[in-house]
PDB file with one MODEL, atoms N, CA, C and O in Angstrom:
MODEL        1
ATOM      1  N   UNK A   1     247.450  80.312 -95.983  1.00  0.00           N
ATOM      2  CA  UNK A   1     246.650  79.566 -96.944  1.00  0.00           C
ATOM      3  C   UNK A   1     247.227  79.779 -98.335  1.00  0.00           C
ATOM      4  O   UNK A   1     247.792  80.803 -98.720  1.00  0.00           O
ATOM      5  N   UNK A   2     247.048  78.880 -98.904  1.00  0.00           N
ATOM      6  CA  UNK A   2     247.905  78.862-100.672  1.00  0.00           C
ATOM      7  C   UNK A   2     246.676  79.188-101.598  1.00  0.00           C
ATOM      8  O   UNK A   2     245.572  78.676-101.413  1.00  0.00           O
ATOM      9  N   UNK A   3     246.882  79.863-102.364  1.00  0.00           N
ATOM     10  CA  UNK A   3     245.961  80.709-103.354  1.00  0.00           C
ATOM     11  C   UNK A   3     245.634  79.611-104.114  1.00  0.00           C
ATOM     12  O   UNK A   3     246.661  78.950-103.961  1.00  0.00           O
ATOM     13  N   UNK A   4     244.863  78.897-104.886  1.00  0.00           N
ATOM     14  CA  UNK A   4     244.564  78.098-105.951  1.00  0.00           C
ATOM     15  C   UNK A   4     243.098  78.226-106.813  1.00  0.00           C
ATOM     16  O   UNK A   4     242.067  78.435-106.175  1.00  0.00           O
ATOM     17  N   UNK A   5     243.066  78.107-108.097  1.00  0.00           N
ATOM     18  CA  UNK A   5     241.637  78.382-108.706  1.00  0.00           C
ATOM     19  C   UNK A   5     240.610  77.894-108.452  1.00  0.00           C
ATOM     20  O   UNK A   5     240.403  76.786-108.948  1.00  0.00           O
ATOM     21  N   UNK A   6     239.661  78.442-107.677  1.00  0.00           N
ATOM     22  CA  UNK A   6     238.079  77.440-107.794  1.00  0.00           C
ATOM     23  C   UNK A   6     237.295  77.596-108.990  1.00  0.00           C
ATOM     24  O   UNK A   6     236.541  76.628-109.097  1.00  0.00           O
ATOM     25  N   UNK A   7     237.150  78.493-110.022  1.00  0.00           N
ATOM     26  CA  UNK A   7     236.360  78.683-110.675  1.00  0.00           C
ATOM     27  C   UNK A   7     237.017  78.767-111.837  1.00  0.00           C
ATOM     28  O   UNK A   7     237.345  79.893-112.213  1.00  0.00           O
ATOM     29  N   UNK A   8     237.384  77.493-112.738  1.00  0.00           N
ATOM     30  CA  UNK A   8     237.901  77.564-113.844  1.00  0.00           C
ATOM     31  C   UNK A   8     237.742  78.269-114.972  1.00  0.00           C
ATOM     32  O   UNK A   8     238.647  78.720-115.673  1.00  0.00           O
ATOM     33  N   UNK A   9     236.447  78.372-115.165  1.00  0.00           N
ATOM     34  CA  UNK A   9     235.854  79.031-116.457  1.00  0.00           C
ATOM     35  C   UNK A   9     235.468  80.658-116.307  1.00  0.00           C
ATOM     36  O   UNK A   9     234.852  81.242-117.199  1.00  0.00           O
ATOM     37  N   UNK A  10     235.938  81.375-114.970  1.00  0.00           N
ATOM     38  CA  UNK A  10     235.897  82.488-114.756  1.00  0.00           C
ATOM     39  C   UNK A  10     237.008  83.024-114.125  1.00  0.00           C
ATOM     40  O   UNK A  10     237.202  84.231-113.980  1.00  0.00           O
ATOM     41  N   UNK A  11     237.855  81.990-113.688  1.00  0.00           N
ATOM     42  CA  UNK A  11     239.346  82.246-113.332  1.00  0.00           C
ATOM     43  C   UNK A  11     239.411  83.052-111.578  1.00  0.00           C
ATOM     44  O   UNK A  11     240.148  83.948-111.165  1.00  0.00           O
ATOM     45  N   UNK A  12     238.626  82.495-111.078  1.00  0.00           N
ATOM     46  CA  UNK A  12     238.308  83.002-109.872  1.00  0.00           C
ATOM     47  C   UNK A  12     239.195  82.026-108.738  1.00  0.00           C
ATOM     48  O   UNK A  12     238.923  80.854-108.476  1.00  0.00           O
ATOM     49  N   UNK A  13     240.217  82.756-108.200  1.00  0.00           N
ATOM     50  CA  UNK A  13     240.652  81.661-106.961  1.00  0.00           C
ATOM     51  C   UNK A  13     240.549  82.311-105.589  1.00  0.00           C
ATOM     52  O   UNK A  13     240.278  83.483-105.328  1.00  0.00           O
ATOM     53  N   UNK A  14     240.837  81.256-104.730  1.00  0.00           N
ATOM     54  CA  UNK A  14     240.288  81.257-103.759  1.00  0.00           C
ATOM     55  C   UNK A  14     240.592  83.013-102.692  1.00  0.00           C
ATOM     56  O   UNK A  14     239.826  83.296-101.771  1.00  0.00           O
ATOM     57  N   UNK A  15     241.827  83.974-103.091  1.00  0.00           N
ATOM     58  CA  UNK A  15     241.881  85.159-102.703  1.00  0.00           C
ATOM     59  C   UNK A  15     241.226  85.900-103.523  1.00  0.00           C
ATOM     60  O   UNK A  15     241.305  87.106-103.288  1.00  0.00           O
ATOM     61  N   UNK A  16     240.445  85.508-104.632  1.00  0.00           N
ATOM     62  CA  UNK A  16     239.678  86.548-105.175  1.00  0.00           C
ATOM     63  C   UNK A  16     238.297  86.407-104.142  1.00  0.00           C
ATOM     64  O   UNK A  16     237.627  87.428-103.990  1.00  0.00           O
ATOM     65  N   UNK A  17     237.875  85.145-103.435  1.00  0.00           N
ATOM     66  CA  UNK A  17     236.687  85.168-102.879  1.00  0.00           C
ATOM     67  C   UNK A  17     237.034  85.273-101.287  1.00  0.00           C
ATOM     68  O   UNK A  17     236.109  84.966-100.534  1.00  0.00           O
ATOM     69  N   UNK A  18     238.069  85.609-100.791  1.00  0.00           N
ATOM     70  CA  UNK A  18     238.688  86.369 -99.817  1.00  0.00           C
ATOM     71  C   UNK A  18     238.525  87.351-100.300  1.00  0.00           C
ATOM     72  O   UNK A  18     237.375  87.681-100.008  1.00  0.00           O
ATOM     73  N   UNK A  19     239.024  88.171-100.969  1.00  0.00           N
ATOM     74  CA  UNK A  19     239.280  89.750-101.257  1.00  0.00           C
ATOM     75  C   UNK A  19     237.421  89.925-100.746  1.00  0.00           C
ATOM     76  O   UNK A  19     237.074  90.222 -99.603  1.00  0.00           O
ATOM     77  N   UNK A  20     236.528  89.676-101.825  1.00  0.00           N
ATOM     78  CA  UNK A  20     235.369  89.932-101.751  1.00  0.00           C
ATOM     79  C   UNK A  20     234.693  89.992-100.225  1.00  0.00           C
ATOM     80  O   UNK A  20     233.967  90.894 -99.806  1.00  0.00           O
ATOM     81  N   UNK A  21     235.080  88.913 -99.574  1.00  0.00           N
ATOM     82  CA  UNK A  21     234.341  88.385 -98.421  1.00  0.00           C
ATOM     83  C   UNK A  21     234.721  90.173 -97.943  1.00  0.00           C
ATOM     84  O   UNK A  21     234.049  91.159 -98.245  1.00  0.00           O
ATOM     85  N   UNK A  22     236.049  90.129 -97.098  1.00  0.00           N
ATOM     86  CA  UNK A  22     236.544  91.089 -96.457  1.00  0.00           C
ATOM     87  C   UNK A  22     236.025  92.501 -97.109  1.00  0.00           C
ATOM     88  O   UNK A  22     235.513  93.340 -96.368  1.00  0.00           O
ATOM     89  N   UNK A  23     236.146  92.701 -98.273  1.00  0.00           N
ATOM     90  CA  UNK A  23     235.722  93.992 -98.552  1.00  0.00           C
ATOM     91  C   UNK A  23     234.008  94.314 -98.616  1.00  0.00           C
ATOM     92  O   UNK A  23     233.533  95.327 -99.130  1.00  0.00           O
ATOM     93  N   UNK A  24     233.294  93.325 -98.041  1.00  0.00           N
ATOM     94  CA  UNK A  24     232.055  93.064 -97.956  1.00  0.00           C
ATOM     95  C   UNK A  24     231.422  93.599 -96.586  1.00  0.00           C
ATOM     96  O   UNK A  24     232.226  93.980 -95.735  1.00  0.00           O
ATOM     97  N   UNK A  25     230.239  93.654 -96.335  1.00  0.00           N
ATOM     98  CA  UNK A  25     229.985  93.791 -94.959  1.00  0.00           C
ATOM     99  C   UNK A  25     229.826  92.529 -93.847  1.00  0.00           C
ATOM    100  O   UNK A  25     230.331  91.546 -94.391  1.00  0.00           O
ATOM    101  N   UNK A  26     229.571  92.342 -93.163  1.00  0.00           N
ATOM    102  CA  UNK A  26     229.389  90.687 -92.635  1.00  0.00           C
ATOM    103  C   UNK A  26     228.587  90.092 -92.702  1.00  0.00           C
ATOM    104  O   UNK A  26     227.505  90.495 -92.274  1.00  0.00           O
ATOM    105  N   UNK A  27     228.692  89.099 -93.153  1.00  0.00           N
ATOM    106  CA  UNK A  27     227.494  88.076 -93.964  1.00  0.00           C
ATOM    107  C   UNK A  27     226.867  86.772 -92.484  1.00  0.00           C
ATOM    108  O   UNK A  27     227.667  86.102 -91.830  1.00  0.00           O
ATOM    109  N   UNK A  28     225.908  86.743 -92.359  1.00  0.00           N
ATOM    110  CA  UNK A  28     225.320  85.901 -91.341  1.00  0.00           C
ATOM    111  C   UNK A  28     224.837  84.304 -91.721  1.00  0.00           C
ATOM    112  O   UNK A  28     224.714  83.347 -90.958  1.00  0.00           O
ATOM    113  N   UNK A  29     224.612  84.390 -93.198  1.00  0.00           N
ATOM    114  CA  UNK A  29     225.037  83.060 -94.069  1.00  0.00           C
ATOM    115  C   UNK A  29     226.126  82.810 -95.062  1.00  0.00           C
ATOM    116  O   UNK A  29     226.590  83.755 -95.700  1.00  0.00           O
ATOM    117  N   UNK A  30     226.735  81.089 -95.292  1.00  0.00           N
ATOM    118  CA  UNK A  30     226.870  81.020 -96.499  1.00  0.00           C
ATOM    119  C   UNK A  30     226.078  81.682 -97.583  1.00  0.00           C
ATOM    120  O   UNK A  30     226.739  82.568 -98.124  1.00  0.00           O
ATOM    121  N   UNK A  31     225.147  81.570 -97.964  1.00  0.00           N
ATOM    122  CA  UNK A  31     224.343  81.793 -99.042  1.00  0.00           C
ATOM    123  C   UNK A  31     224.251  83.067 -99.997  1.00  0.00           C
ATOM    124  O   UNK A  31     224.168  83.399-101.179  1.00  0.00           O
ATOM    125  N   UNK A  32     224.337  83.668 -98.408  1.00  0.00           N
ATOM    126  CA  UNK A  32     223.771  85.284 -98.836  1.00  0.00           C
ATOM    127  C   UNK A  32     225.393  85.963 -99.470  1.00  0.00           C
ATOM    128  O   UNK A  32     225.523  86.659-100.476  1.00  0.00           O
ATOM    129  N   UNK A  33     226.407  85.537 -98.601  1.00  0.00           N
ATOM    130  CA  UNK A  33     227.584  85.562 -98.607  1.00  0.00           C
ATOM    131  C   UNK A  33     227.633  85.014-100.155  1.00  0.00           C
ATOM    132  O   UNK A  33     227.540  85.926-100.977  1.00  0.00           O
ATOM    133  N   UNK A  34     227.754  83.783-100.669  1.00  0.00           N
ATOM    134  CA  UNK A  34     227.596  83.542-101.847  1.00  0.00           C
ATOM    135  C   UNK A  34     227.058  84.117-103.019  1.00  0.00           C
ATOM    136  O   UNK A  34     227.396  83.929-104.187  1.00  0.00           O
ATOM    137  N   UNK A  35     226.261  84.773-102.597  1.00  0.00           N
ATOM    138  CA  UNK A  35     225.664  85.829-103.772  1.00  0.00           C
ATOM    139  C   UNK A  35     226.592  86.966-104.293  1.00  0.00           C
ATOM    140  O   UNK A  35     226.855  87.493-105.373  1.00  0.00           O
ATOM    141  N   UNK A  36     227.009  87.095-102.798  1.00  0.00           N
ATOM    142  CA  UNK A  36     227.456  88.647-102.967  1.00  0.00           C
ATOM    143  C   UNK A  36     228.835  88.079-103.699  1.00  0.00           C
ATOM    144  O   UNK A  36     229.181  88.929-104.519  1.00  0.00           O
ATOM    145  N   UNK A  37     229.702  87.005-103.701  1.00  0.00           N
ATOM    146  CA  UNK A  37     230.744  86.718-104.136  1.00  0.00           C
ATOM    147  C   UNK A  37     230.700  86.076-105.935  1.00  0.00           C
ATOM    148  O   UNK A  37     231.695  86.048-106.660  1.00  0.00           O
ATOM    149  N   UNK A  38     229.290  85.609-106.347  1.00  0.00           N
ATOM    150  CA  UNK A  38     229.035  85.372-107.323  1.00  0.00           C
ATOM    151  C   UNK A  38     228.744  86.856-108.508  1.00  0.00           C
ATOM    152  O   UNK A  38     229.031  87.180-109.660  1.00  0.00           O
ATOM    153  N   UNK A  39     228.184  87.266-107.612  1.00  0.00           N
ATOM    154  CA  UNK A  39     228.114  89.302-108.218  1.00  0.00           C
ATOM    155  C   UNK A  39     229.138  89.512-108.575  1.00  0.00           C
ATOM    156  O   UNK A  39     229.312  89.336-109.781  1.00  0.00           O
ATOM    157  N   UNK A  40     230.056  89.877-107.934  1.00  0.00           N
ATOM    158  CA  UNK A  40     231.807  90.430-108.109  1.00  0.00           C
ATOM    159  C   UNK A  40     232.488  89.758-109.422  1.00  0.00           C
ATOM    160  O   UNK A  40     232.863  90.254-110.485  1.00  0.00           O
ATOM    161  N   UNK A  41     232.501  88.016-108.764  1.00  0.00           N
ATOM    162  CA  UNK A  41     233.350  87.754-109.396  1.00  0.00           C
ATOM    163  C   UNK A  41     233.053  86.651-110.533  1.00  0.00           C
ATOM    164  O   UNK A  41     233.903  86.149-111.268  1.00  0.00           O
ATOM    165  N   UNK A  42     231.288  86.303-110.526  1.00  0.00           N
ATOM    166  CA  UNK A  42     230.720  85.703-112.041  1.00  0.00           C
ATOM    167  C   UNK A  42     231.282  84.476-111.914  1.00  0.00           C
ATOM    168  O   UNK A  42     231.476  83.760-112.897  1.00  0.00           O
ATOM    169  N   UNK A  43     231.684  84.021-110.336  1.00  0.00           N
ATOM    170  CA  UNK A  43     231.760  82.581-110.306  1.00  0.00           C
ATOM    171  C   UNK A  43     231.006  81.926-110.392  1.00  0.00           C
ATOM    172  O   UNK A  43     229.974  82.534-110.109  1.00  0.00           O
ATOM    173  N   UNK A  44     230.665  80.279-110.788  1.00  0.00           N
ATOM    174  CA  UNK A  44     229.684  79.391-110.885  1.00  0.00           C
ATOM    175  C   UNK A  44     228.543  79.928-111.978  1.00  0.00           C
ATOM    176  O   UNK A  44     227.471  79.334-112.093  1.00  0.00           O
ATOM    177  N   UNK A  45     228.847  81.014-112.706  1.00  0.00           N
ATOM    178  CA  UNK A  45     227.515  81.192-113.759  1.00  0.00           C
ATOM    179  C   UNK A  45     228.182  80.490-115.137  1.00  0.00           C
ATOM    180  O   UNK A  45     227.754  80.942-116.199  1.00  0.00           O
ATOM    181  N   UNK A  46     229.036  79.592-115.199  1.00  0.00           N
ATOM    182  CA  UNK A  46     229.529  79.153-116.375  1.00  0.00           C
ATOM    183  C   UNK A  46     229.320  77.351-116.434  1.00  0.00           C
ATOM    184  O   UNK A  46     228.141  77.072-116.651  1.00  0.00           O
ATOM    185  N   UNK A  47     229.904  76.557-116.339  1.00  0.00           N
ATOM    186  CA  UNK A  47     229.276  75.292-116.206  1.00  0.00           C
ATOM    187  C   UNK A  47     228.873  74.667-114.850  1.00  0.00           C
ATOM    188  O   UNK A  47     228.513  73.498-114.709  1.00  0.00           O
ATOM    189  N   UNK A  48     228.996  75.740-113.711  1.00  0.00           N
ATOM    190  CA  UNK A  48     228.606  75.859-112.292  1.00  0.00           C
ATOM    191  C   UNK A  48     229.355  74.544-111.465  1.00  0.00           C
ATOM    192  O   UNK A  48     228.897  74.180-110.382  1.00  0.00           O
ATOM    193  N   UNK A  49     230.357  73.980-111.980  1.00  0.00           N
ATOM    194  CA  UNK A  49     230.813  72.406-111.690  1.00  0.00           C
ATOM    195  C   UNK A  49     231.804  73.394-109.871  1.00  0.00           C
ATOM    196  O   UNK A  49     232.086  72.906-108.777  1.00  0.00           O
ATOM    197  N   UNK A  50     231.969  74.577-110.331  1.00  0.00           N
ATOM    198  CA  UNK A  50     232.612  74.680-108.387  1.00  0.00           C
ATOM    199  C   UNK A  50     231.721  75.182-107.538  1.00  0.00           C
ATOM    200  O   UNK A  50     232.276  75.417-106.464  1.00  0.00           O
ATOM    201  N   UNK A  51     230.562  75.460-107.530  1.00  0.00           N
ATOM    202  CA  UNK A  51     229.237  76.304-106.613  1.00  0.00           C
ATOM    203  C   UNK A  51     229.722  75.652-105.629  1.00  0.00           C
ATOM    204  O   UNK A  51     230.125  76.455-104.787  1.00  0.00           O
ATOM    205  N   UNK A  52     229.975  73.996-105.142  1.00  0.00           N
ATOM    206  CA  UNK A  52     230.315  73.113-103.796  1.00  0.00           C
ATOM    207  C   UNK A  52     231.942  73.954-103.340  1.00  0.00           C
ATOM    208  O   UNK A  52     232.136  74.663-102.353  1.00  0.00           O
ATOM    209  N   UNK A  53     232.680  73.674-104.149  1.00  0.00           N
ATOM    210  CA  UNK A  53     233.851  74.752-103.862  1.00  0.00           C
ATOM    211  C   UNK A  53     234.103  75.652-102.937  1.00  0.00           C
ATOM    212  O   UNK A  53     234.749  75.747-101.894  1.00  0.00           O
ATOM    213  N   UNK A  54     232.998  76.669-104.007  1.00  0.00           N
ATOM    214  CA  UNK A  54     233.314  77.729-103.720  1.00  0.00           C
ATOM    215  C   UNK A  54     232.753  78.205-102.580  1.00  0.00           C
ATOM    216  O   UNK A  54     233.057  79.304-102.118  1.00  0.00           O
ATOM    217  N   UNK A  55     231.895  77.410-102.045  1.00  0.00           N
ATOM    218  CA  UNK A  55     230.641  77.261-100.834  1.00  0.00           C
ATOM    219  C   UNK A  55     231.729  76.296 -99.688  1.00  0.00           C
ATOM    220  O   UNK A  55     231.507  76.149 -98.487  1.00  0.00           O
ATOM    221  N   UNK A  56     232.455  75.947-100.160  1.00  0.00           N
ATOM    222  CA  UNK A  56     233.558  75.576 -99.081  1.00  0.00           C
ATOM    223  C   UNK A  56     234.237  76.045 -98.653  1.00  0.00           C
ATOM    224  O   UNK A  56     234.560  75.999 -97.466  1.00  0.00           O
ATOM    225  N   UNK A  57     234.878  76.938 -99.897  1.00  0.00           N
ATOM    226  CA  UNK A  57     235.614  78.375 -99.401  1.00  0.00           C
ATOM    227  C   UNK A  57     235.133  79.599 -98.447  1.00  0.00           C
ATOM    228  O   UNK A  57     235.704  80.133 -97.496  1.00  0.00           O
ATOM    229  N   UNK A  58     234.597  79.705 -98.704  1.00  0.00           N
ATOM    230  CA  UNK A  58     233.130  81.018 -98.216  1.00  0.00           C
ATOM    231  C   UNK A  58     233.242  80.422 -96.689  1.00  0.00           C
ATOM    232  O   UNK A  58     233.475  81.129 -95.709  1.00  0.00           O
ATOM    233  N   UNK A  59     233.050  79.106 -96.656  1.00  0.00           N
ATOM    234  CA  UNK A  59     232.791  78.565 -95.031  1.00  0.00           C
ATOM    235  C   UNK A  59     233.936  78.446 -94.444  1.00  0.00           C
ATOM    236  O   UNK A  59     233.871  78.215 -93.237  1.00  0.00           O
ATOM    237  N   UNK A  60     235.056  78.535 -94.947  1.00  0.00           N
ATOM    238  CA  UNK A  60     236.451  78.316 -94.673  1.00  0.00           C
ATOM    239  C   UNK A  60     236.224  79.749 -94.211  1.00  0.00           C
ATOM    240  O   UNK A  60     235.640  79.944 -93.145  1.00  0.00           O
ATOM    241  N   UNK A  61     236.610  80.653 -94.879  1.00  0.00           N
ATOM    242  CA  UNK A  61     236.575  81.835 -94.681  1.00  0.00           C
ATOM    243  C   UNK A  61     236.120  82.734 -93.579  1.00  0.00           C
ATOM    244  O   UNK A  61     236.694  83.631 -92.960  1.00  0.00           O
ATOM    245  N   UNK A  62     234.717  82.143 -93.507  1.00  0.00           N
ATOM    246  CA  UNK A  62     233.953  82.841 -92.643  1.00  0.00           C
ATOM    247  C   UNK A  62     234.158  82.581 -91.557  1.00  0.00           C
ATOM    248  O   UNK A  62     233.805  83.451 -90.762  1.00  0.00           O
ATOM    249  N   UNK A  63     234.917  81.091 -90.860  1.00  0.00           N
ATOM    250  CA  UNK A  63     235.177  80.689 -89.981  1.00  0.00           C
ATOM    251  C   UNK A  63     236.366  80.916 -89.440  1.00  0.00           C
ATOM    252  O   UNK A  63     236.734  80.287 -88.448  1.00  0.00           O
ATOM    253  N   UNK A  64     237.021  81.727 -89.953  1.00  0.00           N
ATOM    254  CA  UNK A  64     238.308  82.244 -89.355  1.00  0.00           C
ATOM    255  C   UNK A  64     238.133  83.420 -88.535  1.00  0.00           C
ATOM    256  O   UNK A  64     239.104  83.942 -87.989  1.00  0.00           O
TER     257      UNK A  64
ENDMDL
END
């Protein structure tokens, strides 16, 4: 997979919300999963325009 930014205004790309996932415990939702990746890395608290993104990523992720 090729690294690229989801979260412009916090500079968050898509192995920063890998790194998180994995160093996390296992998440049984998107959602909850999402939290814990918004904690870390203060994605989507800025003009929130990647929350769909980054909620794509997360599902990408989780599905591997």
């Amino acid at each position: 997979m090729e690294n690229y930014t989801i979260c412009n205004c916090m500079n968050v790309s898509y192995f920063d919300v890998e790194d998180v996932l994995h160093q996390s415990e296992s998440f049984s939702d998107v959602e909850k999963a999402f939290e814990k990746v918004q904690a870390v890395t203060q994605c989507s608290t800025g003009c929130g325009g990647c929350h769909d993104k980054i909620l794509d990523a997360i599902s990408e992720i989780m599905s591997k």
